[in-house]
Structures are given as structure tokens and as C-alpha cells.
C-alpha positions as CSV (number, residue, x, y, z in Angstrom):
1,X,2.6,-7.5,-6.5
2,X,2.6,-7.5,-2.5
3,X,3.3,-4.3,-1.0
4,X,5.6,-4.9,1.9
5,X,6.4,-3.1,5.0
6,X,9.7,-4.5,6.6
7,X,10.2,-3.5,10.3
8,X,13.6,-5.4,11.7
9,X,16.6,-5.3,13.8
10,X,18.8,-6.2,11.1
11,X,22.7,-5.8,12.4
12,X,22.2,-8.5,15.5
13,X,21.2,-12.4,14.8
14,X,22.1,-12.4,10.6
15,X,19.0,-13.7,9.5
16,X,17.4,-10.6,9.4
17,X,20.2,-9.2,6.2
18,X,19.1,-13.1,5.0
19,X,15.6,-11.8,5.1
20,X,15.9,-8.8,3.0
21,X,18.0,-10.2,0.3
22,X,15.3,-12.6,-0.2
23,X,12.8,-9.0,-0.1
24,X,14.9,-7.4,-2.5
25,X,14.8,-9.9,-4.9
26,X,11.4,-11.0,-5.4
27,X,9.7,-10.0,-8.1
28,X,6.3,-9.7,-7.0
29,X,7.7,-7.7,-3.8
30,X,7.2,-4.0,-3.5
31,X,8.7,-3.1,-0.9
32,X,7.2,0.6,0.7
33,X,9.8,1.3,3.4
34,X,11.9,-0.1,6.1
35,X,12.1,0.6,9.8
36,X,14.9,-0.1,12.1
37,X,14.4,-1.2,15.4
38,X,16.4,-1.7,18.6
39,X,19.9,-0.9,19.9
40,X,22.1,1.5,17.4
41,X,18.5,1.6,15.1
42,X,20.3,3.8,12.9
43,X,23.6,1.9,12.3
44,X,20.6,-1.2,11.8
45,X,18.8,1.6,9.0
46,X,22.5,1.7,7.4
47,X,22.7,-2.2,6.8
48,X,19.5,-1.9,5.3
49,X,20.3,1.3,2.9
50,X,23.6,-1.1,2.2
51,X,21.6,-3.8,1.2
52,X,19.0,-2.0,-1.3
53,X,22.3,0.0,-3.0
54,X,23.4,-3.6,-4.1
55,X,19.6,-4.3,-5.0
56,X,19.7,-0.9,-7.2
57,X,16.8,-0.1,-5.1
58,X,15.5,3.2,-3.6
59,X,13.8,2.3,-0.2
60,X,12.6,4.5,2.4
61,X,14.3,3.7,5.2
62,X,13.9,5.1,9.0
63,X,15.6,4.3,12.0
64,X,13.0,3.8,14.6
65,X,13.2,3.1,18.4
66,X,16.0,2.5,20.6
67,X,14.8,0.9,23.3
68,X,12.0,-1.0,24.2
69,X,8.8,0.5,25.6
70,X,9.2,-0.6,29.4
71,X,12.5,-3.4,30.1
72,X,15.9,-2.6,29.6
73,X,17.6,-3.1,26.5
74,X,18.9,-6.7,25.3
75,X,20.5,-6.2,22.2
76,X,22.3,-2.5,22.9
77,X,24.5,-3.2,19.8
78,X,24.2,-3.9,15.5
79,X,27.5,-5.5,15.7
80,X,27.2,-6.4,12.1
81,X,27.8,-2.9,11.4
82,X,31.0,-3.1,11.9
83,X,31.0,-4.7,8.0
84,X,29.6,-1.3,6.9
85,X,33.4,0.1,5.7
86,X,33.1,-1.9,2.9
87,X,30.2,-1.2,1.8
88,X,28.4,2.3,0.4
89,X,25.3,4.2,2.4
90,X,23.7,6.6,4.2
91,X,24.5,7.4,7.3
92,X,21.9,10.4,8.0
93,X,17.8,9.0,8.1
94,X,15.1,10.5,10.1
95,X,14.8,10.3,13.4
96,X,11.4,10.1,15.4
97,X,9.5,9.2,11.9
98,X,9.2,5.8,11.5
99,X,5.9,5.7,13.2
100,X,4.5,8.5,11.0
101,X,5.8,7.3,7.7
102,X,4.4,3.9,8.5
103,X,0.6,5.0,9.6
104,X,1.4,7.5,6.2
105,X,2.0,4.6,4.3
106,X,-0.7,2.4,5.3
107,X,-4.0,4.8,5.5
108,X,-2.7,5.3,1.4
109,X,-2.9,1.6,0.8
110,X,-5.5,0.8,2.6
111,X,-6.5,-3.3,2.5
112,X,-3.4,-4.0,0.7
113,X,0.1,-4.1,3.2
114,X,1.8,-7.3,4.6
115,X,3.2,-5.9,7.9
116,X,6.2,-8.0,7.9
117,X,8.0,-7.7,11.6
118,X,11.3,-9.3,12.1
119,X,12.4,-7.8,15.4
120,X,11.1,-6.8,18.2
121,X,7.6,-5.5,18.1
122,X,8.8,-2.2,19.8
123,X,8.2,-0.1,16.6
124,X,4.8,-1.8,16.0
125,X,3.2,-1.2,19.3
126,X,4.4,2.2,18.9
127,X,2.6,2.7,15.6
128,X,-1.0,1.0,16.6
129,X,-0.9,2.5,20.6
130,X,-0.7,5.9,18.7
131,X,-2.7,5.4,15.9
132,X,-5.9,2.2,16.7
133,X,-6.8,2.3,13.2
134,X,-4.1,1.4,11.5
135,X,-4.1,-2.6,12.3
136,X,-8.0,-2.8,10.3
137,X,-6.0,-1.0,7.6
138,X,-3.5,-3.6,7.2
139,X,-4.0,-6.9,4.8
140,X,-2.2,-8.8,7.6
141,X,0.5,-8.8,10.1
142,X,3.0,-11.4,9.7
143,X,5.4,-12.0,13.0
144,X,8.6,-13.9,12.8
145,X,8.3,-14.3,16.4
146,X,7.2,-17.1,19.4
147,X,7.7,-20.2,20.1
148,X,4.4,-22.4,21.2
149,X,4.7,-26.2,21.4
150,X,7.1,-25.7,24.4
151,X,5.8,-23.2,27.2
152,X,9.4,-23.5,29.1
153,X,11.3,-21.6,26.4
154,X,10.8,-18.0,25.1
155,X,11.8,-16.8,21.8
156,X,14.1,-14.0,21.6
157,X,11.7,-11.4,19.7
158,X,9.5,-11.6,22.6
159,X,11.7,-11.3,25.3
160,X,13.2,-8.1,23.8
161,X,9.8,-6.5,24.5
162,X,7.1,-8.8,25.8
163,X,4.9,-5.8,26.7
164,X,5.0,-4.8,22.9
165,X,4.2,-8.5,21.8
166,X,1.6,-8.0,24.0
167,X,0.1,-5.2,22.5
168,X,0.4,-6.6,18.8
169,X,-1.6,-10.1,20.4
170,X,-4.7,-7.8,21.0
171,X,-5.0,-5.7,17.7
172,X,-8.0,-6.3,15.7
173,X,-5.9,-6.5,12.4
174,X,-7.6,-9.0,9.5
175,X,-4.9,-11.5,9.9
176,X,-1.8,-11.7,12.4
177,X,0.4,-14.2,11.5
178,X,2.8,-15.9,13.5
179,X,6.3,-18.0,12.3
180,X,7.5,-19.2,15.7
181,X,10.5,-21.4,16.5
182,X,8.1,-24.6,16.5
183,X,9.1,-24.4,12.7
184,X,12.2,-22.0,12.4
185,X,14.3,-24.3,14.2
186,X,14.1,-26.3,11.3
187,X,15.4,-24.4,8.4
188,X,19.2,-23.9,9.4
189,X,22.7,-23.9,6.6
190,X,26.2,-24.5,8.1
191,X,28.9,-21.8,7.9
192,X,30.3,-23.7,5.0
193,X,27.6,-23.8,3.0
194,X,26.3,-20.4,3.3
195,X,29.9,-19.3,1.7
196,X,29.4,-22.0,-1.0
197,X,25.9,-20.6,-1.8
198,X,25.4,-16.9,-1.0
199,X,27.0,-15.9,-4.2
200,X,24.8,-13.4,-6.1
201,X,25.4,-10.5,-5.4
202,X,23.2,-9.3,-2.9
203,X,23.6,-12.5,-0.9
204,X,27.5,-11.5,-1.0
205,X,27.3,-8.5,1.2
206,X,24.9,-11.0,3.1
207,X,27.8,-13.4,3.1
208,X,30.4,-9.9,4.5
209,X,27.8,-9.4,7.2
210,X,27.9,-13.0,8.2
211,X,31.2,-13.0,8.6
212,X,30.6,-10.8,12.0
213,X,27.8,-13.7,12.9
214,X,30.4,-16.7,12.2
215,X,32.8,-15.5,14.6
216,X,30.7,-17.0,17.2
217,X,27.8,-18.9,15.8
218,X,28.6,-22.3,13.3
219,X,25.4,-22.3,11.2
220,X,22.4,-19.9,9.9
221,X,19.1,-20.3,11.2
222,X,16.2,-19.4,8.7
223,X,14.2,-17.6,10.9
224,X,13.1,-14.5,9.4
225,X,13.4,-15.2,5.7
226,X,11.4,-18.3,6.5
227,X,8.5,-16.0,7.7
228,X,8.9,-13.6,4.9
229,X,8.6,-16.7,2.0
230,X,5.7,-17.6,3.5
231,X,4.0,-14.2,2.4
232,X,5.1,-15.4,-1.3
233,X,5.0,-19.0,-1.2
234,X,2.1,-21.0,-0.6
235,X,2.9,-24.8,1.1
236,X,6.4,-23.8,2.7
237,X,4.4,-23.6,6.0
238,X,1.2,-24.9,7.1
239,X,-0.8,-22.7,10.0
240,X,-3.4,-23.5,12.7
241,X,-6.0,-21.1,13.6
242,X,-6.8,-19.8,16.6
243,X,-5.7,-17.0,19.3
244,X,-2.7,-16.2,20.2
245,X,-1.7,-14.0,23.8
246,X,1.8,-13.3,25.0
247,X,2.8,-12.7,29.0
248,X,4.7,-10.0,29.4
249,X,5.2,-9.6,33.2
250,X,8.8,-9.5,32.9
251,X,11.2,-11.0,30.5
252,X,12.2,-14.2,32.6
253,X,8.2,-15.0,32.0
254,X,7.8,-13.7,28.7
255,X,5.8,-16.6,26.7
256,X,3.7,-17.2,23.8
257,X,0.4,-19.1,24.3
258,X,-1.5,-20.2,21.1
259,X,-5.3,-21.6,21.6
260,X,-6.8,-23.3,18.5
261,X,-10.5,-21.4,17.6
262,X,-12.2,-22.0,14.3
263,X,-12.1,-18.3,12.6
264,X,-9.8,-16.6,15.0
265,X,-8.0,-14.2,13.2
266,X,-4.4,-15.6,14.6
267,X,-2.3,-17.9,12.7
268,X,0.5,-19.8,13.9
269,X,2.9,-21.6,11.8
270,X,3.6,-25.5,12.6
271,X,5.0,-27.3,9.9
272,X,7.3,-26.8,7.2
273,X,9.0,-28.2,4.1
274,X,12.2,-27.4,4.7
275,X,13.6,-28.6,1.1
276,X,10.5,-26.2,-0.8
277,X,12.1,-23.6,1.6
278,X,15.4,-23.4,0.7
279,X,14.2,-24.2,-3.3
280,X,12.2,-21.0,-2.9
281,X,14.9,-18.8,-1.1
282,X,17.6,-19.9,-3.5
283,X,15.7,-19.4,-6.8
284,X,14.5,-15.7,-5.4
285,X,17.7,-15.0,-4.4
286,X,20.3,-16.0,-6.9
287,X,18.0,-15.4,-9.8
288,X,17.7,-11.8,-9.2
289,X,19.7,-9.0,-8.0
């Protein structure tokens, strides 16, 4: 079993709902907690409680921070929420915990957690500015977030909080692992074939959420659940080593930079077989809940 720790701003871009179907499912995932991050984090911690009611699982779940630690906000809004009347959950979680019940969680697993961050890394800095000992506790940080083959673009993780991403680039944690969109950019489903396929049921309150995404978007990009099946899957992605730093002057300049270094304790993602991908997702994801 991996033992999981899910931060995300499910509710905004759908992969993130795509992502913890994928979490849910897995066998060999134990999943200790969710935290919510960004605008309306508890309407986001709702989605999530949604989600594990279908996957007859009890998560902890927390709504963590609002806003990011210095910018304004980019993303004010979960406006898959709106998808949340037809579907049962919580609507009361714990405010100002999710730092706590993460650094709880991790100094009683010590060695053995996947930090898997879908969102901005608000939440994250939070937890290791407060706590510095909490990233040598971790297995390994795992980031869907970056983008560093093309220094003109940023990703949209980042940009929500470069000063965060920032933070997260300089923790001594065993492993940090990034899945940028050097490799995400290449897992994407079309409208129509996300409603012939997402037909278990946990992918079908996926498929009610999506719904919210289609009425502006045409297709699915794999972004997150990509970076979570690499945790599980081994040859879905291959990685370079190295160091990776991220600018965070302002948003308009917020990059990723990625230097290759034999046993740097950075990892970036930069290939992937896309058809083992969407084999792995899809066997996960319709064989279980």
C-alpha cells in the first residue's frame, strides 16, 4: 500500500475530480486525508467528501487556505460546485486545520507519505514554513505542476502562487517530484469520449462535474491524474534528475527552471506513454468503485 496525502483545488480545471477517482480506486492507495485549496476551499472540500461517498470511503477532509500567501487570488471560484445538488455531503469541515492535520499525519508515518499536490502549493508552503521538519519526514513530494522545455510560458499551478512554488523548490524533502506540462499536454480525451467512457460509478459524478468544465472547454487534459499514476505505475513517465527553482517575482514572471545534476533530489517528468496512461487510468478506474 502507498499512503497518500492529496492536497488540490478540485472544483476549478476538472482534472483534479479526474485525479481522485483514479485515488479512490486504486487498490494499493491509502489515502490519509485531503486538503482543499484556493478560492471557496470549502465548497472544493465538498466535491471531494462527494467523491469518496460514491467511493464508500471515509476520508478526512479539510478545507485549507483561501488565498494565496502574497498575490491576489486567480481562481476566486469552485464553479463545479454548482453540480453539488445532486449529489450527498458535508458541508461543515474544519477550518484553519489542514496544516495541523497534515504535519499530525506525517510525523505518525514517518518515511512512508507521497505528498501528492494538485493545486496550488499555497497549503504546502504553509505546512513546511511552519513546521521545517516535515519535508525529511515525507517519502516524496510529487507536483502536478510547471512547465520547463519552454521558459515563455507558465503553468497555471505556479502562477496561482509562485512565491509558494518557491518555497516547495527549496525543501530538503528525499524526493520532489515534478509532472509539468512538457508531458501533460499530452494525455488529453475529447468531450465525447469522456461521456462514452466515464461510466463506473465514481467516474459518473466525475462525468456530472464535467458537465460545468464542458460548457466552455471541448476536451480533458490529464494533468493531475497523470501525476498521480505515476506514484503507482512504473514507465507511464520517464524523469530527469536534477534541480528544479521557480521565479516568483510576480505572476507575469512566474517560471519554472529545471537544471540537470546527477543525484539532485528533483525530478522532472519528460516523457510519457500516453496509450499505458490511459490503460492504467481506465483499468483503476472502471474496475473498482
Amino acid at each position: 500500500m502507498k499512503k497518500i496525502l492529496l492536497d488540490t483545488d478540485i472544483g476549478s480545471d476538472i482534472d483534479d475530480a479526474v485525479c481522485l477517482a483514479y485515488l479512490l480506486s486504486h487498490p494499493e492507495c491509502e489515502l490519509l486525508g485531503i486538503t482543499t485549496v484556493s478560492g471557496q476551499a470549502e465548497s472544493r472540500a465538498m466535491m471531494a467528501d462527494a467523491m469518496c461517498r460514491v467511493a464508500k470511503k471515509d476520508i478526512p477532509i479539510y478545507a485549507g487556505t483561501d488565498e494565496p500567501l502574497i498575490i491576489d487570488q486567480k481562481q476566486p471560484f469552485a464553479k463545479q460546485a454548482e453540480q453539488l445538488k445532486n449529489w450527498p455531503h458535508r458541508k461543515d469541515f474544519p477550518r484553519g486545520r489542514a496544516v495541523e492535520f497534515l504535519y499530525e499525519t506525517i510525523i505518525k508515518n514517518p518515511g512512508e507519505i507521497t505528498f501528492l499536490t494538485i493545486g496550488p502549493l499555497t497549503n504546502a508552503a504553509l505546512l513546511f514554513a511552519e513546521h521545517p521538519d516535515a519535508a525529511a519526514m515525507l517519502k516524496e513530494i510529487v507536483v502536478m505542476g510547471g512547465i520547463f522545455n519552454d521558459h515563455t510560458r507558465a503553468e497555471w499551478n505556479i502562477i496561482c502562487d509562485p512565491h509558494a512554488a518557491n518555497i516547495v523548490c527549496r525543501l530538503n524533502a528525499p524526493v520532489i517530484r515534478f509532472v509539468g506540462l512538457d508531458v501533460t499536454l499530452q494525455v488529453v480525451m475529447d468531450a465525447a469520449e469522456v461521456k462514452r467512457r466515464f461510466t463506473s460509478p465514481i467516474l459518473r459524478i466525475v462525468a456530472d462535474f464535467a458537465d460545468v468544465w464542458f460548457e466552455s472547454q471541448q476536451s480533458i487534459c490529464f494533468h493531475d491524474p497523470l501525476t498521480a499514476v505515476t506514484v503507482f505505475k512504473d514507465g507511464v513517465c520517464t524523469f530527469k534528475t536534477g534541480r528544479v527553482t521557480a521565479a516568483c517575482e510576480s505572476p507575469d514572471t512566474a517560471r519554472t527552471f529545471f537544471e540537470p545534476k546527477a543525484g539532485g533530489n528533483h525530478e522532472i517528468a519528460h516523457g510519457v506513454d500516453v496509450e499505458l496512461f490511459f490503460e492504467e487510468y481506465f483499468r483503476v478506474c472502471q474496475g473498482g468503485v
